[in-house]
LOVONU-105203 format. One record per atom (N, C-alpha, C): atom name; y, x, z negated. Coordinates in steps of 0.05 Angstrom, whole numbers. Each point is the difference from the previous one (the first is absolute). Example, Ala and Ser with C-alpha at 12.3 -4.5 7.8 and 13.67 -1.06 7.14 Angstrom:
<atom><atome>N</atome><py>-114</py><px>264</px><pz>-156</pz></atom>
<atom><atome>CA</atome><py>24</py><px>-18</px><pz>0</pz></atom>
<atom><atome>C</atome><py>24</py><px>18</px><pz>0</pz></atom>
<atom><atome>N</atome><py>21</py><px>-7</px><pz>14</pz></atom>
<atom><atome>CA</atome><py>24</py><px>16</px><pz>-1</pz></atom>
<atom><atome>C</atome><py>22</py><px>-15</px><pz>-14</pz></atom>
END
This chain:
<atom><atome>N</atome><py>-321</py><px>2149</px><pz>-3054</pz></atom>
<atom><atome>CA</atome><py>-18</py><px>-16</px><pz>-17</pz></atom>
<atom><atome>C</atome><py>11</py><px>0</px><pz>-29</pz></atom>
<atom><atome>N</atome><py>-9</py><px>-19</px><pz>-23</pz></atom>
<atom><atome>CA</atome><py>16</py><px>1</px><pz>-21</pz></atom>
<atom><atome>C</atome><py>-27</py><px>1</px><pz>-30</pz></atom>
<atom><atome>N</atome><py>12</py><px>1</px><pz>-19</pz></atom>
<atom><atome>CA</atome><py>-23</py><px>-5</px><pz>-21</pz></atom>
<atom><atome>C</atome><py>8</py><px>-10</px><pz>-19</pz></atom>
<atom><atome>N</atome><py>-22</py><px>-26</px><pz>-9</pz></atom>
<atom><atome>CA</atome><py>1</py><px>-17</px><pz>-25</pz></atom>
<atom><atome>C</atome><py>-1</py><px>15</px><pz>-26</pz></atom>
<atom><atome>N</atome><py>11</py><px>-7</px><pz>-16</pz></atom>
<atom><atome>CA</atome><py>1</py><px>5</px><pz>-31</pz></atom>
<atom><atome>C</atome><py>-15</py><px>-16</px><pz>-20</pz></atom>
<atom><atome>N</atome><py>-15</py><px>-14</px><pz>-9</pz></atom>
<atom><atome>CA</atome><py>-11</py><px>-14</px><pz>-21</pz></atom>
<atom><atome>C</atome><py>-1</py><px>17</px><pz>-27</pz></atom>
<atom><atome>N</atome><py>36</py><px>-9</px><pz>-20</pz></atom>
<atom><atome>CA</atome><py>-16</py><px>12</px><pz>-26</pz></atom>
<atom><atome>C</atome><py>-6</py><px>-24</px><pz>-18</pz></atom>
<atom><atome>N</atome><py>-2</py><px>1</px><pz>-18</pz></atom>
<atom><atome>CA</atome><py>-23</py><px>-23</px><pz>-18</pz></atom>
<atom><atome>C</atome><py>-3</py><px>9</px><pz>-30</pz></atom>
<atom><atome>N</atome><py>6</py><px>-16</px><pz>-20</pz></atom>
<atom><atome>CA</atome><py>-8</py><px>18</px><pz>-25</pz></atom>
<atom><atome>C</atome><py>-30</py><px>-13</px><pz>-8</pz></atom>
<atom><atome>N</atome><py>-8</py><px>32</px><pz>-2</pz></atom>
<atom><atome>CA</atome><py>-29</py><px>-1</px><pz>-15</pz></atom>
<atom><atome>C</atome><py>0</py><px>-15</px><pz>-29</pz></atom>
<atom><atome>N</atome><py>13</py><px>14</px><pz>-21</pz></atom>
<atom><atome>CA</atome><py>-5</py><px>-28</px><pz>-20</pz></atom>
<atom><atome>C</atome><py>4</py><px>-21</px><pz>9</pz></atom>
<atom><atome>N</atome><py>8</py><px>-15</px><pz>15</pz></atom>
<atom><atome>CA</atome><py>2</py><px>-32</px><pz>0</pz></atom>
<atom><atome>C</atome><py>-20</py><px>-15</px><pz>15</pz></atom>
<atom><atome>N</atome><py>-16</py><px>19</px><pz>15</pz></atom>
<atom><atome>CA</atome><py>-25</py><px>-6</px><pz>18</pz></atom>
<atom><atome>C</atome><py>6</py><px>-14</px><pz>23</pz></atom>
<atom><atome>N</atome><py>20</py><px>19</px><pz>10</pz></atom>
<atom><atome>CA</atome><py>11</py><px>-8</px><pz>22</pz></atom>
<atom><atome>C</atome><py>-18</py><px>-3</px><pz>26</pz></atom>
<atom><atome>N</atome><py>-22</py><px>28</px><pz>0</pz></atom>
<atom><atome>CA</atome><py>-7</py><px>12</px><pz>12</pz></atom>
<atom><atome>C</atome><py>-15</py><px>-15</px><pz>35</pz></atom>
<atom><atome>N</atome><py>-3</py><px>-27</px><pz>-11</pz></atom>
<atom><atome>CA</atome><py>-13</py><px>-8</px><pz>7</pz></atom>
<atom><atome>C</atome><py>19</py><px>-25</px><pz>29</pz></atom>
<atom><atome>N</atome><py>24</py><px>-2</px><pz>-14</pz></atom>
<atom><atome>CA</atome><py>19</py><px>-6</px><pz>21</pz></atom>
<atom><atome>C</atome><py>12</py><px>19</px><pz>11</pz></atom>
<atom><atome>N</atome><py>-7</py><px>25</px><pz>-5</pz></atom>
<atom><atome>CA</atome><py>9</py><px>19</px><pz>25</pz></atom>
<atom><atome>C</atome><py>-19</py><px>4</px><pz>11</pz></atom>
<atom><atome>N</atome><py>-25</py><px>0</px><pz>3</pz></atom>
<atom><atome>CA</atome><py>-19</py><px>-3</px><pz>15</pz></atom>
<atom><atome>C</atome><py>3</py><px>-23</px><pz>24</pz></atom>
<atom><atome>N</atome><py>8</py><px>-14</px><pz>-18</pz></atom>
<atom><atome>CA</atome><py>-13</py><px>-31</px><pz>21</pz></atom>
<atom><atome>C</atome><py>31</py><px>14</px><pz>22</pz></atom>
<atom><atome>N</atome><py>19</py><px>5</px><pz>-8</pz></atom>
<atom><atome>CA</atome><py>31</py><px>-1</px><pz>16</pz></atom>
<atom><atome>C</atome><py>-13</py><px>18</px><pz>25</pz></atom>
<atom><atome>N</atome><py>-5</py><px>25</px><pz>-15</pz></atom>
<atom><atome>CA</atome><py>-17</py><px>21</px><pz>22</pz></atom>
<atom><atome>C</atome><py>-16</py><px>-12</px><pz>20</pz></atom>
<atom><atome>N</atome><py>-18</py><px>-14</px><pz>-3</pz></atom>
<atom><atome>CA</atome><py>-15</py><px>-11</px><pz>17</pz></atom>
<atom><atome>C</atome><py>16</py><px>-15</px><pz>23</pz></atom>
<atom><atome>N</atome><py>12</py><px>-25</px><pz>-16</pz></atom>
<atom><atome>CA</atome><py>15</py><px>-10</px><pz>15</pz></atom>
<atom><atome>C</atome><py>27</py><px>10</px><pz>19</pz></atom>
<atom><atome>N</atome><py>6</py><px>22</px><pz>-10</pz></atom>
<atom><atome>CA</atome><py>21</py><px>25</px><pz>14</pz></atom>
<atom><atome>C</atome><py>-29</py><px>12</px><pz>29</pz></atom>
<atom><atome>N</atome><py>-15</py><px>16</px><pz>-11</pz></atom>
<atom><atome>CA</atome><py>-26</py><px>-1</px><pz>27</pz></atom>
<atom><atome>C</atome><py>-8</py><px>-16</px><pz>12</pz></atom>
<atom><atome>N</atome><py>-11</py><px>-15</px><pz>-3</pz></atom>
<atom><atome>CA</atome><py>0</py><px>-21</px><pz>17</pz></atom>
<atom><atome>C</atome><py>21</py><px>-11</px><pz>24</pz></atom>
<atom><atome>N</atome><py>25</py><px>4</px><pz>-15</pz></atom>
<atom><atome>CA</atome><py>10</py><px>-15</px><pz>21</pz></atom>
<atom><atome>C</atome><py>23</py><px>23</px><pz>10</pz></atom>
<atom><atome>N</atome><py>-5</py><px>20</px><pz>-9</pz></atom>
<atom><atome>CA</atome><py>19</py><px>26</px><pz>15</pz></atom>
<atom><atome>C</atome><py>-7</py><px>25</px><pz>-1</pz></atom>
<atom><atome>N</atome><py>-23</py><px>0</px><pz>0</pz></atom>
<atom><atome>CA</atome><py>-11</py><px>31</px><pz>7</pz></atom>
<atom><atome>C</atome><py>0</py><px>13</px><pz>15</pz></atom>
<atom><atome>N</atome><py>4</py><px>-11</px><pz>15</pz></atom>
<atom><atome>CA</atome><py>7</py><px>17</px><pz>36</pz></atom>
<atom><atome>C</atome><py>30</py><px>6</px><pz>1</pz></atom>
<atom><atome>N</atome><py>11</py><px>-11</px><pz>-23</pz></atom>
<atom><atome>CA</atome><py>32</py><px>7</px><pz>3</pz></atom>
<atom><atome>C</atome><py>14</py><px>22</px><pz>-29</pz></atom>
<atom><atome>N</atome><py>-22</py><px>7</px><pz>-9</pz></atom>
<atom><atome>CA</atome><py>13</py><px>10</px><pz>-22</pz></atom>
<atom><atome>C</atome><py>-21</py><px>34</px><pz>3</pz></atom>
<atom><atome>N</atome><py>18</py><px>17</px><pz>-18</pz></atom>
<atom><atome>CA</atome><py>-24</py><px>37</px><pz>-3</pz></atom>
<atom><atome>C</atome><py>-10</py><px>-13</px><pz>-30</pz></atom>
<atom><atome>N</atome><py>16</py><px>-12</px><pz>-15</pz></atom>
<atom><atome>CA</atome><py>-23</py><px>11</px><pz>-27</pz></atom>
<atom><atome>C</atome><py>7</py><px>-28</px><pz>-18</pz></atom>
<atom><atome>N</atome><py>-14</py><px>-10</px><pz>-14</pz></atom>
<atom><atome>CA</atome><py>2</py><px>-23</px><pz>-20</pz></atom>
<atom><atome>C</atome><py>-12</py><px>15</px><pz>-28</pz></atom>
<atom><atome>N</atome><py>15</py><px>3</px><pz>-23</pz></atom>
<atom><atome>CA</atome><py>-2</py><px>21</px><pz>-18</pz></atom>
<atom><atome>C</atome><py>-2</py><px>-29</px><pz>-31</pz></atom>
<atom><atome>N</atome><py>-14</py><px>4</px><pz>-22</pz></atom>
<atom><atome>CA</atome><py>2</py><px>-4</px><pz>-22</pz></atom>
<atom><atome>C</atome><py>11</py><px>14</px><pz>-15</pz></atom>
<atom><atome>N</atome><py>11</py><px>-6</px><pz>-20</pz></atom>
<atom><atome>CA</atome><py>21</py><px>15</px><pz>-17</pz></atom>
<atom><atome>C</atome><py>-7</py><px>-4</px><pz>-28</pz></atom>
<atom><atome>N</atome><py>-9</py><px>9</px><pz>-18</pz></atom>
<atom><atome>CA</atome><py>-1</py><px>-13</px><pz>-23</pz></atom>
<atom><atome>C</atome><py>17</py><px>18</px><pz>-14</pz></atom>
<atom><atome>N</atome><py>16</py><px>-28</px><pz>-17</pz></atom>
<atom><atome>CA</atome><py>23</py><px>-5</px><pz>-19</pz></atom>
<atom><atome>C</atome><py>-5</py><px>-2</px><pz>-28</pz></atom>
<atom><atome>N</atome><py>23</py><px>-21</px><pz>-14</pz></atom>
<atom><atome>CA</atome><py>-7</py><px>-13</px><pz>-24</pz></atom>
<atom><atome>C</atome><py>29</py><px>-12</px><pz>-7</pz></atom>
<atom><atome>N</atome><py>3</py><px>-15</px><pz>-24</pz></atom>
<atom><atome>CA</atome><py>29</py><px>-16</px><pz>-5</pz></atom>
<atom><atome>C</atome><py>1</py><px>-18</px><pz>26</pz></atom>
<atom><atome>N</atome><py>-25</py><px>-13</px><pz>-4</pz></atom>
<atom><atome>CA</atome><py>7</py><px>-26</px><pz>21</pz></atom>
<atom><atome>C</atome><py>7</py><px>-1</px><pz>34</pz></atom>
<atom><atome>N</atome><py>-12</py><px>25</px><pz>3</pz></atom>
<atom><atome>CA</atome><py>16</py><px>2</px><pz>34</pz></atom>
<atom><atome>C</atome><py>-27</py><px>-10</px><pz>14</pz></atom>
<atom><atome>N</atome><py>24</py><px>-11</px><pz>17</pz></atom>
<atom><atome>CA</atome><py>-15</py><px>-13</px><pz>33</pz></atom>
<atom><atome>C</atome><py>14</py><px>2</px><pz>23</pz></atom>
<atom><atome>N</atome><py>4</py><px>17</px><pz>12</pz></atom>
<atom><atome>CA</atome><py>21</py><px>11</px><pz>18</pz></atom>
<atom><atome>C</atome><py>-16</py><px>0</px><pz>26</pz></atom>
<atom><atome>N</atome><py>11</py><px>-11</px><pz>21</pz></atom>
<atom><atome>CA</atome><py>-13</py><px>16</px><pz>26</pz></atom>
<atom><atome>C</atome><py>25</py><px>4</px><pz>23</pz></atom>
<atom><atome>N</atome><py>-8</py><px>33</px><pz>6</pz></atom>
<atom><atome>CA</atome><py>21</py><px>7</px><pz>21</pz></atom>
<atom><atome>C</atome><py>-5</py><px>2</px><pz>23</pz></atom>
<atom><atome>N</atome><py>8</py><px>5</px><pz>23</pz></atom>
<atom><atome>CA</atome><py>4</py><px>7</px><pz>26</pz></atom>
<atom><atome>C</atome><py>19</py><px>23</px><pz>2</pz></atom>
<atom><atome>N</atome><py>-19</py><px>24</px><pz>6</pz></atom>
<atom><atome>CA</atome><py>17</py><px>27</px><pz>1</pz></atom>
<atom><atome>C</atome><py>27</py><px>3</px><pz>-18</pz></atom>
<atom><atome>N</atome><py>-4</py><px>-5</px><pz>-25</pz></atom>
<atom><atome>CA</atome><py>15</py><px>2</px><pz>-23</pz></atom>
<atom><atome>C</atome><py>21</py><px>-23</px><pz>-10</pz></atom>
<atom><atome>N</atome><py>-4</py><px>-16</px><pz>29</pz></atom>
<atom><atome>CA</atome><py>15</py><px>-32</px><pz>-5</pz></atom>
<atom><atome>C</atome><py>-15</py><px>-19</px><pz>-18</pz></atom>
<atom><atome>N</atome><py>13</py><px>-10</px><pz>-28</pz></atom>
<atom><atome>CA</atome><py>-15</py><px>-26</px><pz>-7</pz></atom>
<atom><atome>C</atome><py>-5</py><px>-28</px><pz>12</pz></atom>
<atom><atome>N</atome><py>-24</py><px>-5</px><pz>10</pz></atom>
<atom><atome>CA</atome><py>-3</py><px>-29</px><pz>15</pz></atom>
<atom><atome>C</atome><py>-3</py><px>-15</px><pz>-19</pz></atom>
<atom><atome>N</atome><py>-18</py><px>3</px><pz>-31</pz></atom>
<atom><atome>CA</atome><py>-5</py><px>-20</px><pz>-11</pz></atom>
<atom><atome>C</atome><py>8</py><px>15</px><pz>-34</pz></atom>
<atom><atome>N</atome><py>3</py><px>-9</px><pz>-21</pz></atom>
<atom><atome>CA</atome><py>6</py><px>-2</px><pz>-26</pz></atom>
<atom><atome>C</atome><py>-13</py><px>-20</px><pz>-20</pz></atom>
<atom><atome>N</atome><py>-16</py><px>3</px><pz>-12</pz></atom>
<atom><atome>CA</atome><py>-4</py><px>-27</px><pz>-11</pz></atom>
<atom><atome>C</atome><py>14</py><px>-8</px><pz>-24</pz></atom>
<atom><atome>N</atome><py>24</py><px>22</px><pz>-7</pz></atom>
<atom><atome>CA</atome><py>32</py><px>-11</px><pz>-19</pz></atom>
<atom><atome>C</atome><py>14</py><px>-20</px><pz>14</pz></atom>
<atom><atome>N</atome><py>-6</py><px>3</px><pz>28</pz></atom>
<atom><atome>CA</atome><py>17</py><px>-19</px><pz>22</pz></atom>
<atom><atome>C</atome><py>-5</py><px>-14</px><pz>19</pz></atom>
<atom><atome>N</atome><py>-26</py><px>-9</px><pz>-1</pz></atom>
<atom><atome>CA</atome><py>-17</py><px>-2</px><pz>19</pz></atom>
<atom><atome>C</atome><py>-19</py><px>-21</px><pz>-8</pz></atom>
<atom><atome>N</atome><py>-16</py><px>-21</px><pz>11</pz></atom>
<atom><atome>CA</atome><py>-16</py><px>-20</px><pz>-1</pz></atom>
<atom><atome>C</atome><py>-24</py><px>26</px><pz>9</pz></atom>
<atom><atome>N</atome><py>-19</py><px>-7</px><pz>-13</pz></atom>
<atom><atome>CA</atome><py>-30</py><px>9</px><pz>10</pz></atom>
<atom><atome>C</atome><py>-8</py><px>-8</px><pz>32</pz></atom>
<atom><atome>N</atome><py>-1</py><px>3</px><pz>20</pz></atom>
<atom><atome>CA</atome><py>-25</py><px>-8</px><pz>18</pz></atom>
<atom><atome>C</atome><py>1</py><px>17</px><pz>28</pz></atom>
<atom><atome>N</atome><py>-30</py><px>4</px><pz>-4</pz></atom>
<atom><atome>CA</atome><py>-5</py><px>19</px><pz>11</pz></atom>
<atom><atome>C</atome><py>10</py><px>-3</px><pz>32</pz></atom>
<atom><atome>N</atome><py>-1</py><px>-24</px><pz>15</pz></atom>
<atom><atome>CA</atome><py>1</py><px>4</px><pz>25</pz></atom>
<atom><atome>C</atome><py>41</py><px>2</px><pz>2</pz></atom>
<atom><atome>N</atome><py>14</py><px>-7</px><pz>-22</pz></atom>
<atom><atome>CA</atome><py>25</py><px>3</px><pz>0</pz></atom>
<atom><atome>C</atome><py>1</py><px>30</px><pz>1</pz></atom>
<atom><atome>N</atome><py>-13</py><px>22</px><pz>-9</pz></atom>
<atom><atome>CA</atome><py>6</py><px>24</px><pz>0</pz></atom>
<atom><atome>C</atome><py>-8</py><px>14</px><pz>24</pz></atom>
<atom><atome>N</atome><py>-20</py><px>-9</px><pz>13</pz></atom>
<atom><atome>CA</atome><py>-6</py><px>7</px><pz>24</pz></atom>
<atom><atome>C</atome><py>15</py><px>-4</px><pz>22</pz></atom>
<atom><atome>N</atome><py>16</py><px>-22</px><pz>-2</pz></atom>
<atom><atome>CA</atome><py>21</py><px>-8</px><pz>22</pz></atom>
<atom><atome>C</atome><py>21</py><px>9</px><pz>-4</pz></atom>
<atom><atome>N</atome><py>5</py><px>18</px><pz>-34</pz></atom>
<atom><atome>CA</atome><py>28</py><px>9</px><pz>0</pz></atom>
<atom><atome>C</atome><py>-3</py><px>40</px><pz>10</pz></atom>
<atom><atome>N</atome><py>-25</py><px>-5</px><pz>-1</pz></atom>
<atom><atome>CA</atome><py>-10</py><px>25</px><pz>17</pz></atom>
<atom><atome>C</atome><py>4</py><px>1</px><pz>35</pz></atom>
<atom><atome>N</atome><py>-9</py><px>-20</px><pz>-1</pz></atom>
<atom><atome>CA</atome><py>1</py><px>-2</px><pz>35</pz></atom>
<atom><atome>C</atome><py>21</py><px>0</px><pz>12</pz></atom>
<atom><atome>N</atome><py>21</py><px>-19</px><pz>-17</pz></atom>
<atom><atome>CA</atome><py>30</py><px>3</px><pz>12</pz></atom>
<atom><atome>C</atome><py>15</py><px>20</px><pz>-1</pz></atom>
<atom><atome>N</atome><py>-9</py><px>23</px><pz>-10</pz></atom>
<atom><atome>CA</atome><py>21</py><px>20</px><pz>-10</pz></atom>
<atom><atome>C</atome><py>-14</py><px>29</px><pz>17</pz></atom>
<atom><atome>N</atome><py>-26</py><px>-8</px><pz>7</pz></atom>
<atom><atome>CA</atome><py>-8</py><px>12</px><pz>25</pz></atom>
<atom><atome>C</atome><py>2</py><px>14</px><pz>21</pz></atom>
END
């Protein structure tokens, strides 16, 4: 089994799109994953990993949520 990473910076009020990601990470893979973790950061981070792999970046990355979920699922 593997585990999500969501970090997020608190000054920027991120908080609230790592929530929604989380959800949307449960929802549609909870039976496939041990742990979905929040991270809080700062200096602009929005990172989400798969067992220490980056799936998403938002230095490099378009926002959307169901894109991060499928780059979860593929790597599965």
């Amino acid at each position: 089994m593997s585990e999500v990473s969501i970090e997020y910076c608190v000054p920027c009020g991120f908080r609230e799109r790592a929530l929604d990601v989380e959800r949307a990470v449960l929802n549609a893979l909870e039976g496939d994953l041990d742990r979905v973790s929040l991270v809080m950061g700062d200096h602009g981070v929005f990172r989400v990993s798969l067992d220490g792999e980056t799936v998403y970046d938002k230095d490099e990355d378009d926002y959307d949520v169901d894109d991060i979920v499928r780059a979860i699922r593929d790597r599965l």
